[in-house]
N, CA, C and O of each residue as an XYZ file, in Angstrom:
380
protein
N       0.851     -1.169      0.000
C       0.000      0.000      0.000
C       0.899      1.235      0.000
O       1.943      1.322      0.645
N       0.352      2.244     -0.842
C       1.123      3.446     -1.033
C       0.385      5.158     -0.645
O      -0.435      5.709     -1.379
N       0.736      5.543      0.204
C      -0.322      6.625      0.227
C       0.812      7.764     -0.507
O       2.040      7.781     -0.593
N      -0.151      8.570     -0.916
C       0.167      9.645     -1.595
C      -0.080     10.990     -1.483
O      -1.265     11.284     -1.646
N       0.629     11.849     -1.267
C      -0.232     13.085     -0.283
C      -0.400     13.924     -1.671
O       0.451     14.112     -2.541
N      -1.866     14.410     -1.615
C      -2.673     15.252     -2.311
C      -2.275     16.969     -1.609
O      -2.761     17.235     -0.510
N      -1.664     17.705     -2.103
C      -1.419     19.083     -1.316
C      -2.876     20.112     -2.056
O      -2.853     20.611     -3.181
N      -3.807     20.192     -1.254
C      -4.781     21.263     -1.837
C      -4.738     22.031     -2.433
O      -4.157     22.983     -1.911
N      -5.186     22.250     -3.699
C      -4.265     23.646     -4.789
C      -5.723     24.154     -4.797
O      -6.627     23.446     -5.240
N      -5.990     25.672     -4.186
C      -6.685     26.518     -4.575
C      -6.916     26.908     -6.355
O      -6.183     27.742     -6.886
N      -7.920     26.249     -7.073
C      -8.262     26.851     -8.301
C      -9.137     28.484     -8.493
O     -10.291     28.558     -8.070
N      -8.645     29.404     -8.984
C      -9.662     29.945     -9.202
C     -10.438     30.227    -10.252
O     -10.359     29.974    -11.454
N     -11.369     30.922     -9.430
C     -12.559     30.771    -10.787
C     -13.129     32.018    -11.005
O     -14.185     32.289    -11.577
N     -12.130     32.905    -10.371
C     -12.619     34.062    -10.760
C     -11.554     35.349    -10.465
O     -10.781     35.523     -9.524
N     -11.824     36.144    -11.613
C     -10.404     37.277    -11.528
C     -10.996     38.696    -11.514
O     -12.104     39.089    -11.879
N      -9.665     39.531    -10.850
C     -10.407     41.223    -11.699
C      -9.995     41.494    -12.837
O      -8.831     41.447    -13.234
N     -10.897     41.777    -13.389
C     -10.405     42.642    -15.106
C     -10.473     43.924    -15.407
O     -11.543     44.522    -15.294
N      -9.423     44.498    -15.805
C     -10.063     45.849    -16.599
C     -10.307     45.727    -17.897
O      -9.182     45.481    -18.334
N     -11.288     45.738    -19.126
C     -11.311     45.417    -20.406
C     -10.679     46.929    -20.464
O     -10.564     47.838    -19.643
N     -10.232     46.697    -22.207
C      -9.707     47.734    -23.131
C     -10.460     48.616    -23.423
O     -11.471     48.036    -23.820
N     -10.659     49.982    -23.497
C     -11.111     51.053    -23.911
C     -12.338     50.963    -23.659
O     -13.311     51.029    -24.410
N     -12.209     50.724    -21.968
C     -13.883     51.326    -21.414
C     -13.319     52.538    -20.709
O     -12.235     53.121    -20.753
N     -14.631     52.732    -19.935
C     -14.369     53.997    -19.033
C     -14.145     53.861    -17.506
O     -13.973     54.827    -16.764
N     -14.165     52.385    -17.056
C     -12.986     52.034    -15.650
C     -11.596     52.135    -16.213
O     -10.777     52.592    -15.415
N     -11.028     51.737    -17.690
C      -9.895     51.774    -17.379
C      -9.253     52.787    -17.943
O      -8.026     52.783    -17.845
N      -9.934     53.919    -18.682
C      -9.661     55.387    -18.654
C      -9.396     56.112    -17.059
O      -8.416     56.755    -16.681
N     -10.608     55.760    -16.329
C     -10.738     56.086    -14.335
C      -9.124     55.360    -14.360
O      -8.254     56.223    -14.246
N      -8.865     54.674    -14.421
C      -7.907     53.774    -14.030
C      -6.657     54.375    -14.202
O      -5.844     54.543    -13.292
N      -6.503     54.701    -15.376
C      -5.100     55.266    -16.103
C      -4.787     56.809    -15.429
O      -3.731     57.375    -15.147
N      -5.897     57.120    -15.336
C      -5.900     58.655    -14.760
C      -5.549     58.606    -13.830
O      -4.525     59.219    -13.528
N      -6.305     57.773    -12.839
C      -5.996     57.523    -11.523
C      -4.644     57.600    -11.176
O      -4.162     58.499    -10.488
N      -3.875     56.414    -11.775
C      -2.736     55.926    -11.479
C      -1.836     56.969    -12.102
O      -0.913     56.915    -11.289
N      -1.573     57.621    -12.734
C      -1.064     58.580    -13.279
C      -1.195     59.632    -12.661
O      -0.188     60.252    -13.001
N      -1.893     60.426    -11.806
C      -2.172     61.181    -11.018
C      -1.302     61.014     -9.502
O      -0.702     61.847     -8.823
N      -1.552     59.454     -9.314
C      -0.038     58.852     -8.229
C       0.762     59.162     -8.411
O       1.469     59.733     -7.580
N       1.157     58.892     -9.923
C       2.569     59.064     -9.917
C       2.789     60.929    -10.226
O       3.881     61.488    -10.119
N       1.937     61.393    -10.479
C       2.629     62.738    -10.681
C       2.889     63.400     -9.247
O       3.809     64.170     -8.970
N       1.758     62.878     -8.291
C       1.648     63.435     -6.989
C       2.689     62.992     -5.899
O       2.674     63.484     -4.770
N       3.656     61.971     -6.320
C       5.217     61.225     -5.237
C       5.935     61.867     -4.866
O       6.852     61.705     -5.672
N       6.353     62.765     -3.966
C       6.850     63.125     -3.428
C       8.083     62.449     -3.230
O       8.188     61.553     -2.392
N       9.071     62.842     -3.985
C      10.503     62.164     -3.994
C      11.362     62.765     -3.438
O      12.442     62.203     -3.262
N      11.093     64.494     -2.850
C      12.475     65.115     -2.385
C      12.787     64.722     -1.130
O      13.448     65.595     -0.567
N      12.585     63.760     -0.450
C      12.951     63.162      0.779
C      13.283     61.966      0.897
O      13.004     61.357      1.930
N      14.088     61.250     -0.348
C      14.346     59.971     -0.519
C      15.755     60.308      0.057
O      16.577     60.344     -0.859
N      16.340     60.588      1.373
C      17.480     59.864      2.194
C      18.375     59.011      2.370
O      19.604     59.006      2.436
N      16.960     57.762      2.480
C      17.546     56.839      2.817
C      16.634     55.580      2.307
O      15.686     55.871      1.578
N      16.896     53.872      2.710
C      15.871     53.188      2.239
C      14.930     53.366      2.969
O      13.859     53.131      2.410
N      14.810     53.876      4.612
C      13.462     53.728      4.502
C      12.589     54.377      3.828
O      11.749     53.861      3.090
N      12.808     56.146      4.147
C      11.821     56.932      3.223
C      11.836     56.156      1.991
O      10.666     55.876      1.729
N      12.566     55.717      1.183
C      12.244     55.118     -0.033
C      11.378     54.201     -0.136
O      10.647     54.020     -1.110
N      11.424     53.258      1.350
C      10.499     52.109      1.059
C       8.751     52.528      1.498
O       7.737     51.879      1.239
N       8.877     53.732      2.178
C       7.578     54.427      2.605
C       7.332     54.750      1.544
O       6.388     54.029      1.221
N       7.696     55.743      0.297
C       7.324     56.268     -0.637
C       6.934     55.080     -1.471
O       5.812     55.175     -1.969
N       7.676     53.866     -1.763
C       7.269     52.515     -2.746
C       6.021     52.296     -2.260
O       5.108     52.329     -3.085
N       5.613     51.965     -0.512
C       4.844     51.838      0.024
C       3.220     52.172     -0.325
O       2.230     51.488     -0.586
N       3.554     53.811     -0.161
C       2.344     54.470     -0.514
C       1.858     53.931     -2.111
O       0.754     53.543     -2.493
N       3.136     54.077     -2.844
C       2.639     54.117     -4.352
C       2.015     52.778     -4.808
O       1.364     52.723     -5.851
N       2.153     52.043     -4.271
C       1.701     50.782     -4.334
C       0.335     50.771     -3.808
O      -0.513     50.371     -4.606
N      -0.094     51.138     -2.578
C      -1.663     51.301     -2.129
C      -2.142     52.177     -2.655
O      -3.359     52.005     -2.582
N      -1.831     53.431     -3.385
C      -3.176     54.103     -4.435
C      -3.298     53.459     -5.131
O      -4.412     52.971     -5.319
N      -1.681     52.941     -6.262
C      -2.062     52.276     -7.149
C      -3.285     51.333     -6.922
O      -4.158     51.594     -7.750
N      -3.638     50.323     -6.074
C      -3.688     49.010     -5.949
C      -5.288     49.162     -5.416
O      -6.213     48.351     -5.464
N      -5.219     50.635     -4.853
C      -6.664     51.270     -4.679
C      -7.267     51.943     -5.746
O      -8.426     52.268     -5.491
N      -6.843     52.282     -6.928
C      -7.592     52.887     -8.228
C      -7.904     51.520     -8.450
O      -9.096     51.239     -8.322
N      -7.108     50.579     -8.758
C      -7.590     49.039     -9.777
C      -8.744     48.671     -9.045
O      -9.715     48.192     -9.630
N      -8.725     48.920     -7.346
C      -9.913     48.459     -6.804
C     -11.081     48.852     -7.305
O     -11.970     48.168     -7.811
N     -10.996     50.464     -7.061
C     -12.041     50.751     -7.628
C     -12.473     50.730     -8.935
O     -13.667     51.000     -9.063
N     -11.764     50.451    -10.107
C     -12.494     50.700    -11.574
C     -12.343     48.972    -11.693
O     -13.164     48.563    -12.514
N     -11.630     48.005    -11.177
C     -11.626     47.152    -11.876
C     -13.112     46.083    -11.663
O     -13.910     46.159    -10.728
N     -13.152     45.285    -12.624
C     -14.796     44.515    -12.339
C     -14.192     42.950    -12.032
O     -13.150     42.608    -12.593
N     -14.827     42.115    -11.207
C     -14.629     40.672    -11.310
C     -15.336     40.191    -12.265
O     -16.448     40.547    -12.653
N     -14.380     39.023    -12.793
C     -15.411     38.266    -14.141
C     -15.028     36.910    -13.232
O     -14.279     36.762    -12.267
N     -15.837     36.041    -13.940
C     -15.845     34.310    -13.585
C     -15.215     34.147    -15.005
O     -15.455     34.762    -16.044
N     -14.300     33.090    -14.730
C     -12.991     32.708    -15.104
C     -13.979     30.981    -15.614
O     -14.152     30.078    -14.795
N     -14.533     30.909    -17.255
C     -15.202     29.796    -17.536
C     -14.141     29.104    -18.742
O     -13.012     29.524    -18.993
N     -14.852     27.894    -19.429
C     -14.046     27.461    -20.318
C     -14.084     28.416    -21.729
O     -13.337     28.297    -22.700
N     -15.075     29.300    -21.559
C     -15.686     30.231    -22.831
C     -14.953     31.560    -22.349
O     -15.387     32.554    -22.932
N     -13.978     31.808    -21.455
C     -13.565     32.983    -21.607
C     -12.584     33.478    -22.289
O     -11.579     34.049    -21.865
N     -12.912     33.236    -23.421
C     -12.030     33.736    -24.282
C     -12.880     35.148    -24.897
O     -14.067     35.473    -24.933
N     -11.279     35.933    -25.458
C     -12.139     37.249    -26.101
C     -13.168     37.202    -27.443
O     -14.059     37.990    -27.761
N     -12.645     35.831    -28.178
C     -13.073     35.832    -29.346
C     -14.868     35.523    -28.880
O     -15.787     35.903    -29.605
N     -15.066     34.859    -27.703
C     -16.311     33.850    -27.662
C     -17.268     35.339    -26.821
O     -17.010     36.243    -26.026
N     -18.619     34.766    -27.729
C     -19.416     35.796    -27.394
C     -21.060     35.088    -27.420
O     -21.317     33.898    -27.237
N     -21.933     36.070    -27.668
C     -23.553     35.432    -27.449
C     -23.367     34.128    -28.861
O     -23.494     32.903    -28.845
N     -23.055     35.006    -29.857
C     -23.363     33.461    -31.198
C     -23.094     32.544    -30.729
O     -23.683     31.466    -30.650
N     -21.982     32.949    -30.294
C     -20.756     31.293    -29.468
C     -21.470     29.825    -29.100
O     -21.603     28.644    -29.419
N     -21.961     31.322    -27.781
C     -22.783     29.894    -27.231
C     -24.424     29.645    -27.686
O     -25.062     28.865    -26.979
N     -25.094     30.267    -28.808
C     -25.696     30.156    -29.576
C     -25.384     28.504    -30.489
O     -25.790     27.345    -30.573
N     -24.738     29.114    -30.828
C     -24.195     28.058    -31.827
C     -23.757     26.896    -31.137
O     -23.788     25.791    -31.678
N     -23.347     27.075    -29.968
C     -22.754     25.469    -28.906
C     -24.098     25.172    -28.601
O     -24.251     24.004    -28.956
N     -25.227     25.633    -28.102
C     -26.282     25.253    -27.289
C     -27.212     24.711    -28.766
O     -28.024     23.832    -28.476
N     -27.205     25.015    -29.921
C     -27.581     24.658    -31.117
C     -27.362     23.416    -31.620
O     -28.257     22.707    -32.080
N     -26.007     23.063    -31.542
C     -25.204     21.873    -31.607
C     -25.417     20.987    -30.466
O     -25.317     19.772    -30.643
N     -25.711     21.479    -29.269
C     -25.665     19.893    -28.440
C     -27.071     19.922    -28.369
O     -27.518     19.411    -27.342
N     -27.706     20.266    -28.976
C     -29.774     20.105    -29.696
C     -29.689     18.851    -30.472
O     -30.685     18.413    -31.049
C-alpha cells in the first residue's frame, strides 16, 4: 500500500479585469497617473523613506484598480473571441 499526499491547490474561478477602452480603465489610467505625478521624492534619504514612498505608491495604485476594476468568472468560454453566437451556436449543436 502506497499513500500519496494530495497538497490542496486553490483553483480559481474568478479574476479582476479591466477590459480595453472602457471607461474604468480610462478612471484607471488617470488615476494611477495622477499617483505618480503626486510622489513626493524630495525626501528619498535613505531606504526607509524610499520604502515608505514605494509603500504608498503601491496602495493608491492598488486602490484605483480596486475601484475601476470589475470581477469576471474565469469559464471554459472565456475567451475574447467567444461571445452570445458562441454559445448560440454550442447550445444549437448539443440540440
Amino acid at each position: 500500500m502506497i499513500t500519496i499526499p494530495i497538497i490542496e491547490k486553490l483553483v480559481l474561478t474568478s479574476k479582476f479585469s479591466l477590459p480595453k477602452n472602457n471607461e474604468e480603465e480610462e478612471a484607471f489610467i488617470k488615476e494611477a497617473a495622477f499617483v505618480f505625478k503626486s510622489l513626493n521624492t524630495s525626501n528619498l534619504l535613505n531606504h526607509v523613506s524610499l520604502k515608505q514612498v514605494v509603500n504608498s505608491l503601491v496602495a493608491r495604485v492598488k486602490q484605483a484598480w480596486n475601484a475601476n476594476a470589475r470581477r469576471v468568472n474565469i469559464m471554459k468560454h472565456s475567451k475574447k473571441w467567444w461571445n452570445e453566437y458562441c454559445n448560440r451556436s454550442l447550445n444549437k449543436y448539443r440540440e
